[in-house]
N, C-alpha and C positions, 0 to 999 in steps of 0.2 A: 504494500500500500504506500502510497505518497508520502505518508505524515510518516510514515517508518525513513522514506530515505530520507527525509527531512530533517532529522532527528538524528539520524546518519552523516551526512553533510555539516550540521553544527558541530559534530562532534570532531570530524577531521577539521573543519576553517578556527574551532577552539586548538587542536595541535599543531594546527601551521601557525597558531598567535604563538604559543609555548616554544614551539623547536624551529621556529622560520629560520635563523641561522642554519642548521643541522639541515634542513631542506635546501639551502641557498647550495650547500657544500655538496651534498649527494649531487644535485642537477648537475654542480661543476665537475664533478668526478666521470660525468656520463656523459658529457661530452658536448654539452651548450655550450660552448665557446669559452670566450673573455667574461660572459656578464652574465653569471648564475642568479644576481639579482633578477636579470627577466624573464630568466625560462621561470622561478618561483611566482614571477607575477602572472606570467602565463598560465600556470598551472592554474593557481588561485584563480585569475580571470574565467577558468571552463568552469571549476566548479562552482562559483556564480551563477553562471549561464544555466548549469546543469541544475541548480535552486530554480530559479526562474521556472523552468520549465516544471520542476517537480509543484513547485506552491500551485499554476498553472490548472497541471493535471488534477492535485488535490481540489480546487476550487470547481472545476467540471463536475469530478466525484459527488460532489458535495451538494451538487446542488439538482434539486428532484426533476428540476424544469428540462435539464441537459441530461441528464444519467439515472435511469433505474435499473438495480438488478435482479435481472429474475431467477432464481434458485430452482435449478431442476432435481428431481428425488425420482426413484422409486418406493413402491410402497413394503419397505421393510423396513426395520428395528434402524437398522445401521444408519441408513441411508435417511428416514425420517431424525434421528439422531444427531448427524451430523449438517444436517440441513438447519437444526437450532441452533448449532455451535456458528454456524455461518451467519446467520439472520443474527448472531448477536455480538460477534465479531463486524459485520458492517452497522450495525443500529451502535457500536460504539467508537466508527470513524466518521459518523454520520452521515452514510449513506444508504440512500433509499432502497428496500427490498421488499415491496409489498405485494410482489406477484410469486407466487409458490404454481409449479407445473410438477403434478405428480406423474411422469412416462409410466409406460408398460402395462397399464390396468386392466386386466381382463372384463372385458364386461363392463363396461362404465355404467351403462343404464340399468343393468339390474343389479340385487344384492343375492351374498351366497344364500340366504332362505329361500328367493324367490328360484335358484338355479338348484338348488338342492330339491327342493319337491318337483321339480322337472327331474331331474335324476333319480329321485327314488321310485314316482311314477313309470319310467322306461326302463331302468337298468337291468331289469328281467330280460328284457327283449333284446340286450344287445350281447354279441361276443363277452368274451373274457377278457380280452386284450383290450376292448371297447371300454368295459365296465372301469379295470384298471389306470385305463386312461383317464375318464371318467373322476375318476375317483380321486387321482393324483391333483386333476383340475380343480376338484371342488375345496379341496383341501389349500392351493393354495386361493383359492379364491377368496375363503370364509379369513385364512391370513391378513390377506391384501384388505378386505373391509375391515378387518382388527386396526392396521395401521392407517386408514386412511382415513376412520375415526378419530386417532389420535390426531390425525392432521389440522382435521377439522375443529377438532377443540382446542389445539394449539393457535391455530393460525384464522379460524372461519369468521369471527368478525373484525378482524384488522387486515387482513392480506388477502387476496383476489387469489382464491386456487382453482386449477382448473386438470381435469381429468384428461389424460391424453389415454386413447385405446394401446394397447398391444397387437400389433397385426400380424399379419405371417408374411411381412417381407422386411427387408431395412429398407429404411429410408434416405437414400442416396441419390443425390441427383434433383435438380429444379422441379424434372417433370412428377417426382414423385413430394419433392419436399411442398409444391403450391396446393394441393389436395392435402393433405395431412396438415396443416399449417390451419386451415378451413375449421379443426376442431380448434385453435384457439380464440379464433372469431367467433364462431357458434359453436361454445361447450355445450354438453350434454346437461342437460335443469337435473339438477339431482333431488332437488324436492318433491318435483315432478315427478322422476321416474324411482327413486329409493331411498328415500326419507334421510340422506344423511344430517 
């Protein structure tokens, strides 16, 4: 972050106040000529420049109008976990992070209850290898709602979250990235469709 190399930079321009000689002498040793005094002014001069630029970039950061970041997760332990550690790590360089996208969600518009009595209603009727599959899916499904509750109670009235499906292909490429992008414009109403 900015305020990190900032803080960085003060700390070297306080040891160039302290040892400027000892820096005059190094530059001289390494081969600036006659006048070690300007290659250290030089030096000094970038990393001004190099401030500049950082306070800059911090001030962009910083400000909600120019810069928000949006926090992508899946819906696991870990992964919702460290998505707090980030939302609280930028909420204390003050930068805006009020959009949460949870990827990979199976099912967005239904919940595991609603997918579970589909499954216990059929799972007679299908294969072994079916039911297994089946079975493995609902499993993590009824997960994935464990975690994406906690989301919501974490984040659901300060932060804009939004369900992105799991599909069965990646998403690579403009022609596939402008369809898939379609779910952040119009998420799926989860009121509507599974009471989270």
């Amino acid at each position: 972050f900015p305020t990190i190399l900032e803080k960085a930079l003060g700390k070297v321009m306080d040891l160039k106040d302290r040892f400027g000689g000892l820096i005059g002498q190094a530059a001289g040793m390494m081969g600036s000529g006659n006048d070690p005094k300007a290659m250290q002014d030089m030096l000094v001069g970038r990393l001004e420049e190099t401030r500049t630029v950082i306070n800059q970039v911090n001030d962009t950061f910083q400000d909600p109008a120019l810069t928000t970041f949006v926090c992508v997760c899946i819906p696991e332990f870990l992964s919702i976990y460290e998505t707090e550690r980030l939302v609280q790590e930028l909420s204390k360089f003050g930068i805006d992070s009020h959009n949460i996208v949870v990827n990979q969600v199976l099912f967005p518009e239904k919940d595991a209850e609603e997918l579970g009595e589909w499954f216990d209603s059929t799972k007679d009727s299908l294969p072994k290898e079916a039911r297994e599959i089946c079975a493995k899916m609902m499993a993590r499904k009824r997960m994935q709602d464990k975690y994406i509750g906690q989301c919501f109670d974490l984040y659901g009235d300060d932060f804009h979250v939004t369900l992105m499906p799991l599909l069965d292909h990646e998403v690579r490429g403009v022609d596939k990235l402008k369809p898939f992008s379609e779910n952040l414009v119009d998420p799926v109403d989860l009121e509507e469709s599974t009471g989270y």
